[in-house]
N, C-alpha and C positions, 0 to 999 in steps of 0.2 A: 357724531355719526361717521363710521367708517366710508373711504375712498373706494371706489370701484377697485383700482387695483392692493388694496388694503384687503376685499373681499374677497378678492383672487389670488392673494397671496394664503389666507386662511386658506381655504380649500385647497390650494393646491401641499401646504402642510400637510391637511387631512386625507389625502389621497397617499403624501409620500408615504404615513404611517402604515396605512394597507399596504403598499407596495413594501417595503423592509420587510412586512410579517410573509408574506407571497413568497418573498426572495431566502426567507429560511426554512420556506418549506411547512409553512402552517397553511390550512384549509379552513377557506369563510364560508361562515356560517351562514344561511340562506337570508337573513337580516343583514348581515356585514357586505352580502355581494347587493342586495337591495340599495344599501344604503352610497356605495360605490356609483350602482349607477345614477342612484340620484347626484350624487355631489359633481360626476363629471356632465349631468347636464344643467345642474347650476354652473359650472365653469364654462360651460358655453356660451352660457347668457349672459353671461359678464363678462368674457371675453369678447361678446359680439357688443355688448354696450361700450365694453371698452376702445373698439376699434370704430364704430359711429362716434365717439367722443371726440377721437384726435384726426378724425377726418375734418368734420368740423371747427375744432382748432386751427386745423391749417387751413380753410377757409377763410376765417376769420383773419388769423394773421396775414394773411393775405390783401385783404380789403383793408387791415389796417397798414399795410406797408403803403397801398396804394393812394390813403388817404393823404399822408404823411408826403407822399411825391408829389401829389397837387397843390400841397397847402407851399412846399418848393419852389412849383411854378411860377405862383398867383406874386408868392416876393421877388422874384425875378421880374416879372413885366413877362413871363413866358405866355403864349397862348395857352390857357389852360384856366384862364379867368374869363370870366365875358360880365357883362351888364350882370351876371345872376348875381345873387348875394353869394357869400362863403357857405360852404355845408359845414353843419355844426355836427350833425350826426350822419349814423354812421347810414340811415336809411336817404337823407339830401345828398350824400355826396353820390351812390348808386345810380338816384335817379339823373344826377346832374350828368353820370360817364355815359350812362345809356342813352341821353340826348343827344348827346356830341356825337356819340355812335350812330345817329340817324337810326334809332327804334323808336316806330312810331306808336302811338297810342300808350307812351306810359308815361303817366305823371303823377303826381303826391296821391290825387285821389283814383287813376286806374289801375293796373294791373298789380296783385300782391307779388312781393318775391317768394319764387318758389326752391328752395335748394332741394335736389335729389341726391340720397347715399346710396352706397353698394347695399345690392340686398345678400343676408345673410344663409348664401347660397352652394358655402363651399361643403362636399359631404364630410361629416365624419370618419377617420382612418384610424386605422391603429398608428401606422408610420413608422417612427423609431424610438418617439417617446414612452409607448408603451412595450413595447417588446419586451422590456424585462420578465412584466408580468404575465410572459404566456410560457416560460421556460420554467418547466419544474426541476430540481435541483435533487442529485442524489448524494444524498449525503452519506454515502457508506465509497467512498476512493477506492477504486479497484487496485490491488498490491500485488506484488511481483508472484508470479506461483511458487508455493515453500513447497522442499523437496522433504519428501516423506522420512522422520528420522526410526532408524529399525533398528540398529547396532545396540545400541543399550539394552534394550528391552531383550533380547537374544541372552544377554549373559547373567548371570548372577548379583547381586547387589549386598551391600555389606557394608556397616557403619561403623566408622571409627571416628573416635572418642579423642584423640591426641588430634597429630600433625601428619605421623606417619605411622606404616606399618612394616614391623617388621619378620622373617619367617624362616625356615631351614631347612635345608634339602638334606637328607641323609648323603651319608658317604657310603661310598664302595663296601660292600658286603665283601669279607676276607675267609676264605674255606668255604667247606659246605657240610650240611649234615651227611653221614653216610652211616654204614651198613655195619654191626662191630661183632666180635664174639665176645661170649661168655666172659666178664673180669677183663673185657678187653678196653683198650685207651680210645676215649671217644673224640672224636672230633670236634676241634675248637673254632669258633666262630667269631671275628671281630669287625666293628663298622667302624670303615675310616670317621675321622671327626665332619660333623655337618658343616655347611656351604653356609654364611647367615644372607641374607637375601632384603634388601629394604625396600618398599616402595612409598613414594613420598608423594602427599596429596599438593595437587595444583589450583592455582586460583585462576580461574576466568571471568573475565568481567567487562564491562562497557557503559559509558553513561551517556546524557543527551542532559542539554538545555534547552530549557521552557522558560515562555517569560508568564509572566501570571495572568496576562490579556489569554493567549493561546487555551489556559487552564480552564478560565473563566468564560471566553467567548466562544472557544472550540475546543471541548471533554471530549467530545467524542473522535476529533484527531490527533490529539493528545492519548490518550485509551488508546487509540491503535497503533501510535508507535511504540507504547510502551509493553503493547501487547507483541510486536515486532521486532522488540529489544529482546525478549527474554528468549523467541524464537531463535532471534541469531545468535543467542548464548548456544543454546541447544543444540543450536547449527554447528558450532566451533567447538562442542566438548565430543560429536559425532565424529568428525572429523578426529579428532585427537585420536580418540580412542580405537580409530582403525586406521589413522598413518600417520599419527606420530610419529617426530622423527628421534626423541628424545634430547634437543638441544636445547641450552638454555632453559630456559620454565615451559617446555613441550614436556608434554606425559609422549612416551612411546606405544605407541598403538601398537595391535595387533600385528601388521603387515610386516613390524619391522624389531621383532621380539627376536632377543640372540636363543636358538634351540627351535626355531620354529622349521618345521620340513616343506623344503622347496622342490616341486616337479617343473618341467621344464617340458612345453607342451607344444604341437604346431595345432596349425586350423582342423588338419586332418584327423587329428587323432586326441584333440580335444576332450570328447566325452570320456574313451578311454581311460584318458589320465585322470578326470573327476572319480572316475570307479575304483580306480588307483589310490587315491589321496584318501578314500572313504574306509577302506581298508588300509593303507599304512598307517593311520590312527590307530589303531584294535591293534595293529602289532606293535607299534611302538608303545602303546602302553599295555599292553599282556591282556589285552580284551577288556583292561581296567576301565576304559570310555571307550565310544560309542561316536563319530558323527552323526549330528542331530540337525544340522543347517548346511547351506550353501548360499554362498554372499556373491555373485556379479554382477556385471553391468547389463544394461538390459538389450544391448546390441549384439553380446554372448550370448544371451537367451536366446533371442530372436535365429540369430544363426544355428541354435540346435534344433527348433523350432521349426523350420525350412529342411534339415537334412531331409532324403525320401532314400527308401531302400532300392532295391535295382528294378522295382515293380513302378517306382512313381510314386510309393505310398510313404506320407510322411511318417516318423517313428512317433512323431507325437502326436498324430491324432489329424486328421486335415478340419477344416473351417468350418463341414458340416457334419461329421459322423469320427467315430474312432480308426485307427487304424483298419482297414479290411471290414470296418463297419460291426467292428468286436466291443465289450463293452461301452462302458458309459464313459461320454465325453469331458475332461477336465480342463476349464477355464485356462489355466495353467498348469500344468501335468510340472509334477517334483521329479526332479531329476536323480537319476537311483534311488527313487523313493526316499529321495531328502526333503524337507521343506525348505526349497528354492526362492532366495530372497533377489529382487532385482532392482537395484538402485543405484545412482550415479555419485554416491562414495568411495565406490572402487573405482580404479581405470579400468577403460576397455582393456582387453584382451589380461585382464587380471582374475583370479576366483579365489576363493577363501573356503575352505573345506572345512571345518574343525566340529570338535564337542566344547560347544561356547559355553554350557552353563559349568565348564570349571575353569574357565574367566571370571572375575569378580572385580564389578564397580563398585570403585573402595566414595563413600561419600561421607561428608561432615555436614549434616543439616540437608537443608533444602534450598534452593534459590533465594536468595535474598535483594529486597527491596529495599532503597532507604531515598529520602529524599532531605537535601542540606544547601546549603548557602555556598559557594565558595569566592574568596576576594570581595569584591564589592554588590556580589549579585544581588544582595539583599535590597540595597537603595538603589536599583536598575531595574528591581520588580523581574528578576528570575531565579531561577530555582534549577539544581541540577537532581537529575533521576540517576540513579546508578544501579545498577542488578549485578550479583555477585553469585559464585559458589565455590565447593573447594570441593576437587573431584580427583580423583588417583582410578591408577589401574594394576590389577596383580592378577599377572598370568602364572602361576607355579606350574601348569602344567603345560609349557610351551609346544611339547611334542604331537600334544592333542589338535595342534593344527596345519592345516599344510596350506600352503600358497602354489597354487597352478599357473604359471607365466606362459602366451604364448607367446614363442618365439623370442624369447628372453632365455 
């Protein structure tokens, strides 16, 4: 037969198993919370049994310490003996102390012992033991805000097959055609020899260790860093692809392409030079392209966004109506009827003018996954995640964009 605290040990097993399922976020079943509250008021009652037990105990060892000091006395010759016999048990020696004590009217045959316990009268609390199980758990970790990526998507995309690519700019056109007579000698035309041009695909990549507990006990924190990894790939081939610097294994972004056209801008005169950049494209390439976007930051925006003409009226429209209360209202109004991109890839007081789709994101495949062992991970129970790609960029037509600096 099990011990009192044998039975309080079970149940309070049976309660911690609810409690783990609580603390990951599981919901009991109208039976499961029944059964909950029966078992913590069985643990009452056995708690309260249990603490009537060792009161009592210590009663007891008490009377027996005390018996144990008279039996002391009586071989000493101390006063603590008299004419009476020895108490044998534990109810003579009581009645022998309460005599000596001058309590009258009690002897073998009158008053029974009466022992009084605490009564089981303290309330029930939650306190701190249970606290755990009033806290629901979110199990989705709030993650840093990812900045919105739009560079890529803007340009052209284009898959190669090798490692790199390679391509060629015509040379110099030598004469021209012209105007002849009759039997007359016509005019010769020659193109210098072409420019050859490489652009070479780069690899980005990043890994993380996991140990197999993480995998097994938390998927779903594991899933969101590796959902997190591939973001911050994404993150770094945006980046590349608009300011590269070209050093080392850097792809040269846009911002810093050799042929690319620079205006040199102040606060004042900002939009200006946007209307500028839209057309030095069209001339620079013989109306061959077109600017079709505009890339800044969005504290540029905002500042076009504020200018007001010499009425007070803003040019783009104020907060509740269009300008002069003229047409229909845009969210964010495109600036020279560009589709105006605003994101914190560029530096402030930087803008990016061009016809992006004769940019081309040169790619080999798609992101890649793989997951492997490295040194001893294997008998330490982890695993490394790695995400890769091999990504290039080829601007052939560099002129097609301009960069607006201000105050640069």
């Amino acid at each position: 037969m099990q011990t009192l605290k044998e039975q309080r040990g079970e149940l309070l097993r049976k309660l911690a198993s609810f409690q783990a399922r609580i603390k990951a976020g599981e919901t009991l079943t109208d039976e499961e919370t029944s059964a909950v509250k029966a078992l913590l008021a069985d643990l009452d009652k056995i708690s309260s049994a249990i603490k009537d037990a060792e009161e009592k105990k210590t009663l007891l060892d008490r009377l027996s310490a005390a018996t144990t000091n008279n039996d002391d006395d009586e071989e000493d010759g101390t006063p603590g003996g008299s004419d009476e016999p020895k108490a044998r048990t534990m109810g003579q020696f009581f009645l022998q102390t309460e005599r000596k004590a001058g309590v009258a009217g009690l002897s073998k045959s009158g008053q029974k012992l009466v022992l009084n316990f605490k009564a089981a009268t303290d309330p029930q609390s939650v306190g701190t033991a249970w606290q755990p199980l009033l806290t629901d758990v979110d199990k989705q970790p709030l993650t840093p805000w990812q900045r919105k990526l739009t560079i890529a998507s803007l340009m052209s995309q284009r898959v190669v097959q090798g490692n790199s690519i390679e391509y060629f700019l015509m040379g110099a056109m030598e004469g021209k055609p012209g105007t002849v007579a009759e039997s007359g000698k016509k005019p010769q035309i020659h193109y210098a020899d072409p420019t050859p041009k490489t652009e070479t695909l780069r690899e980005l990549a990043a890994h993380v260790v996991v140990t197999d507990d993480m995998l097994e006990d938390l998927n779903y924190i594991a899933q969101l860093i590796d959902d997190d990894l591939r973001y911050q790939l994404m993150l770094e081939e945006e980046n590349q692809l608009l300011a590269g610097d070209g050093q080392g294994t850097n792809l040269t972004g846009l911002l810093n392409r050799q042929g690319l056209q620079v205006l040199q801008a102040t606060a004042k005169d900002f939009p200006d030079k946007l209307a500028e950049a839209k057309f030095a494209i069209e001339k620079a390439t013989e109306g061959g392209a077109r600017a079709d976007a505009i890339v800044m930051h969005p504290d540029d925006y905002l500042a076009l966004l504020l200018t007001k003409d010499g009425n007070q009226q803003y040019y783009g429209g104020g907060f509740f109506q269009n300008a002069y209360g003229q047409g229909s209202l845009a969210g964010n109004p495109a600036v020279w009827l560009l589709p105006t991109l605003t994101t914190t890839a560029v530096a402030k007081g930087t803008a990016l003018v061009g016809a992006f789709k004769t940019a081309k994101v040169l790619r080999k495949g798609s992101i890649q996954r793989a997951v492997g062992f490295i040194d001893q991970q294997f008998i330490h129970d982890q695993s490394t995640i790695r995400l890769k790609e091999r990504v290039g960029l080829m601007v052939d037509r560099p002129e097609a964009f301009v960069k607006v600096a201000i105050g640069g």
